[in-house]
Biopython code that builds the backbone (N, CA, C, O; Angstrom):
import numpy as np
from Bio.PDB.StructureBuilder import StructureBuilder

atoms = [
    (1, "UNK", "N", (18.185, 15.902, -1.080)),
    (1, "UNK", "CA", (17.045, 16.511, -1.714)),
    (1, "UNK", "C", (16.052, 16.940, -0.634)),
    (1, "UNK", "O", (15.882, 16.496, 0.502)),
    (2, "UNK", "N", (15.535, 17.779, -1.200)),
    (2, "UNK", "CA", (14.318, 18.681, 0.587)),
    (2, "UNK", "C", (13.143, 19.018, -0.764)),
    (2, "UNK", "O", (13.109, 19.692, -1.794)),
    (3, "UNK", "N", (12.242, 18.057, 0.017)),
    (3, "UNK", "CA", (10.609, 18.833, -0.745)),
    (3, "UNK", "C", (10.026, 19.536, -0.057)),
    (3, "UNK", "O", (9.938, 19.283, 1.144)),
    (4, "UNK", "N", (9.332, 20.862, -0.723)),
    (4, "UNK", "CA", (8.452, 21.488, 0.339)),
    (4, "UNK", "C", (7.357, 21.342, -0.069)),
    (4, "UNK", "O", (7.244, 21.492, -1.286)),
    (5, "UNK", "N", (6.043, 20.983, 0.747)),
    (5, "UNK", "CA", (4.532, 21.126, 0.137)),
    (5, "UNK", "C", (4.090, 22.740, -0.160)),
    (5, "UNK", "O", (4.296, 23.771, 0.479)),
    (6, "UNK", "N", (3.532, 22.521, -1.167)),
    (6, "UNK", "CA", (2.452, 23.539, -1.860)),
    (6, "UNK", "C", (1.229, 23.737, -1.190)),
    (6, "UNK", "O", (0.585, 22.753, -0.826)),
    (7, "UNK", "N", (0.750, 25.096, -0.941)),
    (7, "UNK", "CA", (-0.738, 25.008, -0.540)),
    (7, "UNK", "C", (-1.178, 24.357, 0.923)),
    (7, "UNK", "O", (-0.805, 24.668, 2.054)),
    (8, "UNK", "N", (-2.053, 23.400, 0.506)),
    (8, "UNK", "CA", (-2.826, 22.571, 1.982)),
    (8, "UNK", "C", (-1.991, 21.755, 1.682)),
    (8, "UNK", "O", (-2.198, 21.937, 0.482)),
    (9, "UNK", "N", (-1.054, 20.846, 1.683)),
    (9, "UNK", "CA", (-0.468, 19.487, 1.639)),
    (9, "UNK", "C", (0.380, 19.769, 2.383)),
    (9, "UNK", "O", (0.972, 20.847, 2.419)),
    (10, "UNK", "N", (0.632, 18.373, 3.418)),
    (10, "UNK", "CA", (1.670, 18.215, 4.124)),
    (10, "UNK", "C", (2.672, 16.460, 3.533)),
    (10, "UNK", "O", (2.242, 15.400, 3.078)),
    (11, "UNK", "N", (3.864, 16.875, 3.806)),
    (11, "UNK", "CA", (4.779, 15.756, 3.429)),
    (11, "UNK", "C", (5.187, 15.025, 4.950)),
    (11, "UNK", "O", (5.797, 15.507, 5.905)),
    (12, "UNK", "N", (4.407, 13.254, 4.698)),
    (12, "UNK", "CA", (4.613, 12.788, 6.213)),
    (12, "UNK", "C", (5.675, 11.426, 5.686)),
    (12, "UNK", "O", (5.873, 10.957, 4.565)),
    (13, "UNK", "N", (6.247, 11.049, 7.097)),
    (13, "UNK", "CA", (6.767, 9.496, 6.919)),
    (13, "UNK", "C", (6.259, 8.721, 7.578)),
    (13, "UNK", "O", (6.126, 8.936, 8.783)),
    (14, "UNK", "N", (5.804, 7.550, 6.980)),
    (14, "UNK", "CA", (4.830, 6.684, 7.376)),
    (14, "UNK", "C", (5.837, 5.748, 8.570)),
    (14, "UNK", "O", (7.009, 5.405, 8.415)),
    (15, "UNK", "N", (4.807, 5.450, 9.945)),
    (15, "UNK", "CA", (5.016, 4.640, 10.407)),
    (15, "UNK", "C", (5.739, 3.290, 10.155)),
    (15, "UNK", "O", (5.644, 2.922, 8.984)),
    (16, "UNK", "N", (6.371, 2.544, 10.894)),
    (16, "UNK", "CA", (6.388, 1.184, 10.376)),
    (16, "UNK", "C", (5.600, 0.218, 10.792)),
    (16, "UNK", "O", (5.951, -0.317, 11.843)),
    (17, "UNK", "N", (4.897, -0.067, 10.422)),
    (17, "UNK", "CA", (4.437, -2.113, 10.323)),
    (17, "UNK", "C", (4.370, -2.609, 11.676)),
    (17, "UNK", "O", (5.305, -2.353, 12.434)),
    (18, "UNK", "N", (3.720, -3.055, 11.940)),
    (18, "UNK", "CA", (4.224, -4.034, 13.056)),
    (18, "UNK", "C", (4.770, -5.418, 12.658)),
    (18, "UNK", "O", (3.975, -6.124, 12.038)),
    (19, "UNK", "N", (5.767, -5.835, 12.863)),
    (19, "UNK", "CA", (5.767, -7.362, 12.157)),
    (19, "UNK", "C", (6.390, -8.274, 12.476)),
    (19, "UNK", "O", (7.127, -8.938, 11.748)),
    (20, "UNK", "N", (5.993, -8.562, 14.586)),
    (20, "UNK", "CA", (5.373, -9.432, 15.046)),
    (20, "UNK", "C", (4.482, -8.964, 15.690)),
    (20, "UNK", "O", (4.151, -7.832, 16.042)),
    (21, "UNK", "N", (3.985, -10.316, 15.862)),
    (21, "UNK", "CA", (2.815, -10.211, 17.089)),
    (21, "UNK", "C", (3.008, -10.737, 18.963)),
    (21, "UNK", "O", (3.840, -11.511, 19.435)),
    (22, "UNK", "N", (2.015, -10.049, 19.603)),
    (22, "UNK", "CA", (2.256, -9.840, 20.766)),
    (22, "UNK", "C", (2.673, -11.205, 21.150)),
    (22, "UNK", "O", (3.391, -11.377, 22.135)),
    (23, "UNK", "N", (2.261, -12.171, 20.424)),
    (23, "UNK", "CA", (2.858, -13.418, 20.644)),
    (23, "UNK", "C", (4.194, -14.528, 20.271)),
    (23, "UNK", "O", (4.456, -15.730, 20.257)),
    (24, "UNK", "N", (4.792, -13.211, 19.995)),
    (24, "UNK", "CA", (6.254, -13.471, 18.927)),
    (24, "UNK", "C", (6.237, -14.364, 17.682)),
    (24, "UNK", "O", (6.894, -15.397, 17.556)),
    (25, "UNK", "N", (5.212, -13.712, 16.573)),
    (25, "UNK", "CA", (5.086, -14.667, 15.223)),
    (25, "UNK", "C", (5.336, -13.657, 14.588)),
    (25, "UNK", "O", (4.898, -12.554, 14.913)),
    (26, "UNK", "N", (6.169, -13.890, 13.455)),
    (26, "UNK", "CA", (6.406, -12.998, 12.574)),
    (26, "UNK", "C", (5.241, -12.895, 11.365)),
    (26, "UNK", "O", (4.850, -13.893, 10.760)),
    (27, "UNK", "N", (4.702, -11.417, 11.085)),
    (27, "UNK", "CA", (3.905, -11.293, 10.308)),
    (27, "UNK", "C", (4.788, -10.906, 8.713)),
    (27, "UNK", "O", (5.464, -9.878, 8.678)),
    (28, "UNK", "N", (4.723, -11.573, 7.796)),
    (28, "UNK", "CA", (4.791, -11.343, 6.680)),
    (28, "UNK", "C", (4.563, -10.071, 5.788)),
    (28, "UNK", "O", (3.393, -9.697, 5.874)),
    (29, "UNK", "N", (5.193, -9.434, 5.105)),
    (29, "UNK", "CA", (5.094, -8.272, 4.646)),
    (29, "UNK", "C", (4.100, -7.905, 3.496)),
    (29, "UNK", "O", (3.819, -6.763, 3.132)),
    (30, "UNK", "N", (3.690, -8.906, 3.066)),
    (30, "UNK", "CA", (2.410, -9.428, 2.454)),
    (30, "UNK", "C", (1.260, -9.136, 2.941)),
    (30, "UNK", "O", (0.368, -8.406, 2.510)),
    (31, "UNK", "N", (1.374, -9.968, 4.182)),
    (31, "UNK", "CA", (-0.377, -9.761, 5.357)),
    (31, "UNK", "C", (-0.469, -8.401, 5.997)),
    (31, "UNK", "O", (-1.536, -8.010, 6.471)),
    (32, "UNK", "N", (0.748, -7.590, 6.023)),
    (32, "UNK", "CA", (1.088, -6.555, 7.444)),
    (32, "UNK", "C", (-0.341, -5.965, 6.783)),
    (32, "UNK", "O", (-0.709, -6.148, 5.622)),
    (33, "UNK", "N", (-1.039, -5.222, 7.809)),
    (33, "UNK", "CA", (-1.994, -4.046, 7.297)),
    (33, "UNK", "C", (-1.165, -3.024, 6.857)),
    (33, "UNK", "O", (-0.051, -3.036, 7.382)),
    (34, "UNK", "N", (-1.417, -1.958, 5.880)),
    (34, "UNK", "CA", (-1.190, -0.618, 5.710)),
    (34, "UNK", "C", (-1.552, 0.190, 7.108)),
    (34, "UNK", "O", (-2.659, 0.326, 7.628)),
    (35, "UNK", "N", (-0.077, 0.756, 7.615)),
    (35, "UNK", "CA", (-0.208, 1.474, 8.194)),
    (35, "UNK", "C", (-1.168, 3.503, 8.216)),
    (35, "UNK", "O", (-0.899, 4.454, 7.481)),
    (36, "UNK", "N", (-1.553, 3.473, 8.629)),
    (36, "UNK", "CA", (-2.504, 4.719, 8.665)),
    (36, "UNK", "C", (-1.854, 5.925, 9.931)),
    (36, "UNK", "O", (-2.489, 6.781, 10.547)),
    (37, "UNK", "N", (-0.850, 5.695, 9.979)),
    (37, "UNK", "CA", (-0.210, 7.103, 11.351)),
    (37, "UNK", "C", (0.928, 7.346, 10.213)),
    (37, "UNK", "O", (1.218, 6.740, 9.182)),
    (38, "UNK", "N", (1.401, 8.406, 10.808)),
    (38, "UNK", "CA", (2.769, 8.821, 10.391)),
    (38, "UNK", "C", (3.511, 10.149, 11.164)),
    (38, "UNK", "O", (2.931, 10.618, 12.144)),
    (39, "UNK", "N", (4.704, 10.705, 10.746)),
    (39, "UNK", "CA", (5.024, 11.715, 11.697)),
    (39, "UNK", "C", (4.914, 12.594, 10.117)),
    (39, "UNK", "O", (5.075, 12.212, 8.958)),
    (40, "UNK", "N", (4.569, 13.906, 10.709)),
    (40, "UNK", "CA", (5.101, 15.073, 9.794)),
    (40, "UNK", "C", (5.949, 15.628, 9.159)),
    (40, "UNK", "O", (5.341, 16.696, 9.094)),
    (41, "UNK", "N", (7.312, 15.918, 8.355)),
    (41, "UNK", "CA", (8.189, 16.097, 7.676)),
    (41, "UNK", "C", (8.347, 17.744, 7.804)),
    (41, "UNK", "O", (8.993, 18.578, 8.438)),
    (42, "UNK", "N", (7.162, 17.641, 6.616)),
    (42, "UNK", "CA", (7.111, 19.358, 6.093)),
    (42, "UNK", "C", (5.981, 19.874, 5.622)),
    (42, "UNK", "O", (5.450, 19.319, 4.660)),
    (43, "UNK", "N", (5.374, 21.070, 6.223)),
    (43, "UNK", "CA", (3.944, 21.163, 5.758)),
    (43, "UNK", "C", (4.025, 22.428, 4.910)),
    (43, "UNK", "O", (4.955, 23.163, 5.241)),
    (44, "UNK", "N", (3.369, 22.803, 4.023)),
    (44, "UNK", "CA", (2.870, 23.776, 3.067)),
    (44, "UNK", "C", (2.286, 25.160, 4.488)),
    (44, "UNK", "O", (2.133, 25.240, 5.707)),
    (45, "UNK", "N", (2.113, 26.266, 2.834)),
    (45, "UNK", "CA", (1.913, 27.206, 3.801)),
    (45, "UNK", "C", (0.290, 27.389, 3.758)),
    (45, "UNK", "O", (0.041, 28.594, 3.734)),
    (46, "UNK", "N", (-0.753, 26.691, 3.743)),
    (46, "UNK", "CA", (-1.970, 26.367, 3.595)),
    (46, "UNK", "C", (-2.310, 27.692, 2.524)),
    (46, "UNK", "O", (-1.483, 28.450, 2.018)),
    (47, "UNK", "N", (-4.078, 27.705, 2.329)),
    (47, "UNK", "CA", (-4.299, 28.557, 1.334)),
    (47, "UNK", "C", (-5.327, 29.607, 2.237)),
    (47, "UNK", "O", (-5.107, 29.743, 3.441)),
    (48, "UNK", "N", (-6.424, 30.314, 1.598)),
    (48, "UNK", "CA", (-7.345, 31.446, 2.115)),
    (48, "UNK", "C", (-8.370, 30.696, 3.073)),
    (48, "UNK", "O", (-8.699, 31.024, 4.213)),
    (49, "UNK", "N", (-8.832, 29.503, 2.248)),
    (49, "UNK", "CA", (-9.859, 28.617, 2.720)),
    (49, "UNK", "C", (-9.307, 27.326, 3.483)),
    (49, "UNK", "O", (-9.969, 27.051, 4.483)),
    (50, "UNK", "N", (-8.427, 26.633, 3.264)),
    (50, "UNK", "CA", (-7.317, 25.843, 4.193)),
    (50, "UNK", "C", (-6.185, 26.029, 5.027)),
    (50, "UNK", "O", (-4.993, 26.039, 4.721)),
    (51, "UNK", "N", (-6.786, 26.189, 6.225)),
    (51, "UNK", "CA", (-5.355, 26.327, 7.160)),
    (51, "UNK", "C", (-4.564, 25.217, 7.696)),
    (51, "UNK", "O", (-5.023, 24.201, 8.218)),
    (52, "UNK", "N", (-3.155, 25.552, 7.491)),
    (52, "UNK", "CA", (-2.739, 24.122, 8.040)),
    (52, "UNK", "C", (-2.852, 24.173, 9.392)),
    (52, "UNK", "O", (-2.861, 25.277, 9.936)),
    (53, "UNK", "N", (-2.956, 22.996, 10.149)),
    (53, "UNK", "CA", (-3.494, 22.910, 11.860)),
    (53, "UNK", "C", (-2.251, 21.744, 12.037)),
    (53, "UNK", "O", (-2.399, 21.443, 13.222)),
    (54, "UNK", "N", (-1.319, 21.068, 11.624)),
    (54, "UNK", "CA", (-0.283, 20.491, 12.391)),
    (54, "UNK", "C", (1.044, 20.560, 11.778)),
    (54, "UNK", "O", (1.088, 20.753, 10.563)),
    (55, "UNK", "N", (1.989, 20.448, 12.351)),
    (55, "UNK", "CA", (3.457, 21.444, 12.827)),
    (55, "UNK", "C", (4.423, 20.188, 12.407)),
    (55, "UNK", "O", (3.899, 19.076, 12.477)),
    (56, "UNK", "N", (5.488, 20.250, 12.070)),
    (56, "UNK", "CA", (6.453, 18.935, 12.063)),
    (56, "UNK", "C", (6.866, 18.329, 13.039)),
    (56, "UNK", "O", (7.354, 19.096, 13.869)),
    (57, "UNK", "N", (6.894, 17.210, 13.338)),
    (57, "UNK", "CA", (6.953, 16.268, 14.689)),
    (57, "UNK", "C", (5.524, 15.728, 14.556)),
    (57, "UNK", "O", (5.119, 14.565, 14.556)),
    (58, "UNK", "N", (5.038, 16.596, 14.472)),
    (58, "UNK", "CA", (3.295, 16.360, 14.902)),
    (58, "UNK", "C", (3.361, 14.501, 14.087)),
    (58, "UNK", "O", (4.046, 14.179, 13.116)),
    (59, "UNK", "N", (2.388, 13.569, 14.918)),
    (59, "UNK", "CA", (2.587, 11.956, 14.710)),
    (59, "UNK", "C", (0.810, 12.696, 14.203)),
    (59, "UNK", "O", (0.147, 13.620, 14.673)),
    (60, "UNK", "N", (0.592, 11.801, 13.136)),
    (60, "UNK", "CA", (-1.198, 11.987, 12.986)),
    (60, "UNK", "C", (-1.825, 10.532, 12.523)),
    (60, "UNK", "O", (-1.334, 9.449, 12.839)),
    (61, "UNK", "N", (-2.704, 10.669, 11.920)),
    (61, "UNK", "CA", (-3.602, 9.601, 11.315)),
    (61, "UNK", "C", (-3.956, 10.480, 10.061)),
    (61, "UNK", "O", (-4.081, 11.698, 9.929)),
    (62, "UNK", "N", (-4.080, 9.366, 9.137)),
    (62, "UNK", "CA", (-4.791, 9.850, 8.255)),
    (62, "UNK", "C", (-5.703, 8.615, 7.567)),
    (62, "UNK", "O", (-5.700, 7.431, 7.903)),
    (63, "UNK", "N", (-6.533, 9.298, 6.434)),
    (63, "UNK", "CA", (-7.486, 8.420, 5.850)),
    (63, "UNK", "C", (-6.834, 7.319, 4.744)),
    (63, "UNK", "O", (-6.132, 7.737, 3.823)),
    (64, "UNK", "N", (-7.079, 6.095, 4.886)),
    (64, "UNK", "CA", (-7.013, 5.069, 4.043)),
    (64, "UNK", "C", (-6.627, 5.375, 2.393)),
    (64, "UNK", "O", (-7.427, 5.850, 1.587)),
    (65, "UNK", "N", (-5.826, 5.155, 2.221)),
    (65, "UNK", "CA", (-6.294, 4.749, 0.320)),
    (65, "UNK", "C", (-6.136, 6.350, -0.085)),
    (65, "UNK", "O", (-6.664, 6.649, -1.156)),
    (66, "UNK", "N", (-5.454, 7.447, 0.664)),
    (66, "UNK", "CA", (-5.138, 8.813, -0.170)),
    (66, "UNK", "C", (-3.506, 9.258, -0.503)),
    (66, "UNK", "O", (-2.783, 8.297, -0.764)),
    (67, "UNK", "N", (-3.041, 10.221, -0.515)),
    (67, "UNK", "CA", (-2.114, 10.924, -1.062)),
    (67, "UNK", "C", (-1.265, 10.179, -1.832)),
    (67, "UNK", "O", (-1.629, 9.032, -2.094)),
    (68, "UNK", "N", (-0.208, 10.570, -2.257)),
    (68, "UNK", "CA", (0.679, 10.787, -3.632)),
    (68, "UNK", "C", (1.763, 10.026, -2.472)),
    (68, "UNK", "O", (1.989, 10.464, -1.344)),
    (69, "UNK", "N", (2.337, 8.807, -3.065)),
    (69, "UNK", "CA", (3.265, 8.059, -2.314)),
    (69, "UNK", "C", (5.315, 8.735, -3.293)),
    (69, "UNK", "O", (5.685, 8.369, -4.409)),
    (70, "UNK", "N", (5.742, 9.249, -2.781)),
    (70, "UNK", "CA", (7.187, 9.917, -3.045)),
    (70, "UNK", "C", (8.162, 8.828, -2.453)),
    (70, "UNK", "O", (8.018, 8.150, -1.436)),
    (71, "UNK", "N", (9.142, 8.846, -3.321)),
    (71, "UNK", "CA", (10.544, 8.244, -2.288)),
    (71, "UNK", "C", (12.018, 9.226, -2.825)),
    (71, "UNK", "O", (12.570, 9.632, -3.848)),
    (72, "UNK", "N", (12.170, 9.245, -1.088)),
    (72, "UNK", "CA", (13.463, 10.544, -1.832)),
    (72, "UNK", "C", (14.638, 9.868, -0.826)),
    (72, "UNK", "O", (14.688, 9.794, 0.402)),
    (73, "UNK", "N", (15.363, 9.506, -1.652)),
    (73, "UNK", "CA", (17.219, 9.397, -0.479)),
    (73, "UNK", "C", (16.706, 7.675, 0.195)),
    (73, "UNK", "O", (17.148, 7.203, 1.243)),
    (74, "UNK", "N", (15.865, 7.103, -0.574)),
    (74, "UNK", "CA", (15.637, 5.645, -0.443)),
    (74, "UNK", "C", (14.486, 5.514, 0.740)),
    (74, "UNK", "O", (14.210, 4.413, 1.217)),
    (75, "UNK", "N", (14.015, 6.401, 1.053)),
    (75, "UNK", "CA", (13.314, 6.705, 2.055)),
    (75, "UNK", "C", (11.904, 6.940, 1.624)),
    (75, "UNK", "O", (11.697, 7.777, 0.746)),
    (76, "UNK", "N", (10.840, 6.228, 2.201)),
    (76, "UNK", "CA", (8.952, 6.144, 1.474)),
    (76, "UNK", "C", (8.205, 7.059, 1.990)),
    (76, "UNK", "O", (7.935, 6.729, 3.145)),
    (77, "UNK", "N", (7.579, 8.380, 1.615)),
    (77, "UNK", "CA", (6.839, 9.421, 2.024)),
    (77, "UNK", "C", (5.607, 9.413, 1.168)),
    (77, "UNK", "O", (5.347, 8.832, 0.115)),
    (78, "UNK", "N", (4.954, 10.195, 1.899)),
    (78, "UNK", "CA", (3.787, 10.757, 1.370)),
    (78, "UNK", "C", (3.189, 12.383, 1.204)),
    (78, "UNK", "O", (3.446, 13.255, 2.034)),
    (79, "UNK", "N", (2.549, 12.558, 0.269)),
    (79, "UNK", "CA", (2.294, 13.659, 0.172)),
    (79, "UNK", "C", (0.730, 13.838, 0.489)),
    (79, "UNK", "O", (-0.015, 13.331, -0.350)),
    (80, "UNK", "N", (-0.027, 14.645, 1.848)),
    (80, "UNK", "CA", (-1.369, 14.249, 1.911)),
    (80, "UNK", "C", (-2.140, 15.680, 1.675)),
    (80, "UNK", "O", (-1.474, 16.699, 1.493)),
    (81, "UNK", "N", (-3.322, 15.703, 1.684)),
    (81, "UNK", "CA", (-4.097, 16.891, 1.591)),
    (81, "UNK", "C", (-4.599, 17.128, 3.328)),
    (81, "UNK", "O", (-5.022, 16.201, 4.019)),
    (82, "UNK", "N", (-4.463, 18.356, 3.749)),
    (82, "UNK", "CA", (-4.219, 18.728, 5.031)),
    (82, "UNK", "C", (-6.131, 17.852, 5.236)),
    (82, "UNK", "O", (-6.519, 17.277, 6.254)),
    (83, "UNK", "N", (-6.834, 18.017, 4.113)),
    (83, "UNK", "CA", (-8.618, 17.407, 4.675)),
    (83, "UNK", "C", (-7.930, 16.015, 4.780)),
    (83, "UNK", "O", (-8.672, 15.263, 5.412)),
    (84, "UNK", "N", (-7.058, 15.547, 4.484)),
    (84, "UNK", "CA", (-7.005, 13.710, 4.546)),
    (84, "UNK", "C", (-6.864, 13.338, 5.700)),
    (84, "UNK", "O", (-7.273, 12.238, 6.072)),
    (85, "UNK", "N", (-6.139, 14.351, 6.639)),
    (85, "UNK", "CA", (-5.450, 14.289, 8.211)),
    (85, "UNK", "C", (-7.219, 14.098, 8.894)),
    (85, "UNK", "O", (-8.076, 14.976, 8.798)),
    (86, "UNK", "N", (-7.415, 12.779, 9.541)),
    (86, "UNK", "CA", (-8.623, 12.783, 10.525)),
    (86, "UNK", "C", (-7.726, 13.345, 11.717)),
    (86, "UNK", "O", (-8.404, 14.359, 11.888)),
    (87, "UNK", "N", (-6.914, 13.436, 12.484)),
    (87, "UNK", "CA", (-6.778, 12.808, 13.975)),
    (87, "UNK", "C", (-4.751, 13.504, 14.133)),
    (87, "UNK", "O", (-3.960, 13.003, 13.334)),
    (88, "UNK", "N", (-4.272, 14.431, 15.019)),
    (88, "UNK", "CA", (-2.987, 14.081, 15.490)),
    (88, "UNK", "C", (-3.261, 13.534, 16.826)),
    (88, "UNK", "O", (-4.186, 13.836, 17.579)),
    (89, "UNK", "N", (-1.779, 12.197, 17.109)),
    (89, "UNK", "CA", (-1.660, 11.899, 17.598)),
    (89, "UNK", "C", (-1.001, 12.068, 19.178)),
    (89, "UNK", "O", (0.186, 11.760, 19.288)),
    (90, "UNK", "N", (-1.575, 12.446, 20.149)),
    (90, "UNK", "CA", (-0.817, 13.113, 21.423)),
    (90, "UNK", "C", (-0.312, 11.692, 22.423)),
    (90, "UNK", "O", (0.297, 11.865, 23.478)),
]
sb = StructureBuilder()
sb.init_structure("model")
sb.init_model(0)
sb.init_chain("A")
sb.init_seg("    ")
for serial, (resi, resn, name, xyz) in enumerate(atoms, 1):
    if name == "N":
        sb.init_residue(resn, " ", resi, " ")
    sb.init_atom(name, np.array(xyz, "f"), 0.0, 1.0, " ", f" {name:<3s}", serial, name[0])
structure = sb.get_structure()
C-alpha cells in the first residue's frame, strides 16, 4: 500500500525510543518518552499559501501531541501538517 499526502501534509516514520540508558538499564515501554523526530516518507504537493520546505529523507522534529497516527504493512506513521514541522534535522 503507498499513501500520498494531500495539500500541506507530510507522511513521516517516527523515530524509535530509546530503551536503554547510557547506563545499560532497560527503560520500559510504558516510561519511554514519546518520541518527537522522525524521517520523511512522502510529502504532499503543498497549497497557494503553504509551501512544502522538506524533501523525503529529510529527519525533522515536530510538535508534541499533533497529527493523525496511520499504520500501513504493520508499520506506525504519521500524518503531520507541514506548520507542525518546528525544526529539520542536519
Amino acid at each position: 500500500m503507498k499513501i500520498k499526502p494531500l495539500a500541506d501534509r507530510v507522511l513521516v516514520k517516527n523515530d524509535k525510543a530509546e530503551t536503554k540508558t547510557s547506563s545499560g538499564l532497560f527503560i520500559p515501554e510504558a516510561a519511554q518518552e514519546k518520541t518527537q523526530t522522525a524521517s520523511v516518507v512522502e510529502v504532499g504537493p503543498g497549497t497557494d499559501e503553504v509551501k512544502i520546505t522538506v524533501k523525503k529523507g529529510d529527519r525533522i522534529m515536530y510538535d508534541k501531541y499533533t497529527g493523525t497516527p496511520i499504520k500501513m504493512d504493520g508499520e506506525d506513521y504519521l500524518i503531520l501538517k507541514m506548520a507542525d514541522i518546528i525544526a529539520v534535522i542536519e
